[in-house]
C-alpha positions as CSV (number, residue, x, y, z in Angstrom):
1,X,-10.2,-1.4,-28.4
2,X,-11.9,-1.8,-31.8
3,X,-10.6,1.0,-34.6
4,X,-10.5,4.9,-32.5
5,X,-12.6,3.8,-29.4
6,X,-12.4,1.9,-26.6
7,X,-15.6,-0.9,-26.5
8,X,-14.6,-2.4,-23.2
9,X,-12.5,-2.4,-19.9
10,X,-11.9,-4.8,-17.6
11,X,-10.2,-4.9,-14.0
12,X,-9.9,-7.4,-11.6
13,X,-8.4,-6.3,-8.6
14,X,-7.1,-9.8,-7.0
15,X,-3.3,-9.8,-8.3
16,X,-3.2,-5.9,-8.1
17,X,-2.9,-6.5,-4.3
18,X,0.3,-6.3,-3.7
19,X,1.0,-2.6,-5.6
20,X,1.7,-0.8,-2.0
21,X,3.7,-3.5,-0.7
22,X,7.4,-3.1,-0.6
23,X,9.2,-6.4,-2.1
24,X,10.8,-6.1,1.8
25,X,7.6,-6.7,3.0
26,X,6.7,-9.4,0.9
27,X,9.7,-11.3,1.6
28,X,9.3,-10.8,5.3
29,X,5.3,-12.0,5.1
30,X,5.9,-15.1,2.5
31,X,9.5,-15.9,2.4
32,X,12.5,-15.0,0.3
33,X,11.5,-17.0,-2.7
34,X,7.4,-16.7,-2.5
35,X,7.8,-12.5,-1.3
36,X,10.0,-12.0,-4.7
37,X,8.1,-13.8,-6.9
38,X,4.8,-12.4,-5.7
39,X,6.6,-8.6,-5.9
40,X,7.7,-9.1,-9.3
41,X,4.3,-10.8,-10.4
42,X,2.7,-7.6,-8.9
43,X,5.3,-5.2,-10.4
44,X,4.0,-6.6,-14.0
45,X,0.4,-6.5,-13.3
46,X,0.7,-3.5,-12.5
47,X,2.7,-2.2,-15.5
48,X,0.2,-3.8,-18.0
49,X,-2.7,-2.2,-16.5
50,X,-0.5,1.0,-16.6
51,X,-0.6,0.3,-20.3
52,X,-4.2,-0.6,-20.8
53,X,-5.0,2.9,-19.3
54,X,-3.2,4.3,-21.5
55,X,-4.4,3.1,-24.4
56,X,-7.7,3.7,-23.3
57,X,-7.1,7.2,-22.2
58,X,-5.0,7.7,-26.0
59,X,-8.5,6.2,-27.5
60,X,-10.8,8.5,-25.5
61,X,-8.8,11.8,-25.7
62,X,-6.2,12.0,-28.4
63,X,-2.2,10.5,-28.0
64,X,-0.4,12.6,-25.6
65,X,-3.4,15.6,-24.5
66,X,-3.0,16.5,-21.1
67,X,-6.2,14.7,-20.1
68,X,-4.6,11.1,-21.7
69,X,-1.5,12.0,-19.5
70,X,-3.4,12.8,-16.4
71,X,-4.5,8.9,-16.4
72,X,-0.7,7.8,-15.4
């Protein structure tokens, strides 16, 4: 973001994988220790790209307008 508007967004999708994937799941795929560090890596991806929507959404359409709070 540069000053009241957003001048780029970027995504990449590779370590968002895991977002509908219980850490159950995980463990029983890779392993106790692999399954619950690849949840909570996911759970954390996913959180900060929770937060850059936000931000973006804030930028684009004011803090807290219904159509910045429809994004999340």
């Amino acid at each position: 973001m540069s000053g009241n508007r957003v001048t780029a967004i970027n995504w990449n999708a590779t370590p968002y994988k895991s977002r509908n994937v219980s850490k159950q799941e995980l463990i029983d795929i890779l392993g106790p220790e692999e399954g619950a560090y690849e949840y909570e890596y996911a759970q954390k991806v996913r959180r900060n790209i929770e937060k850059a929507v936000r931000a973006a959404a804030n930028a684009v359409y004011g803090s807290g307008t219904s159509q910045a709070n429809s994004f999340i």
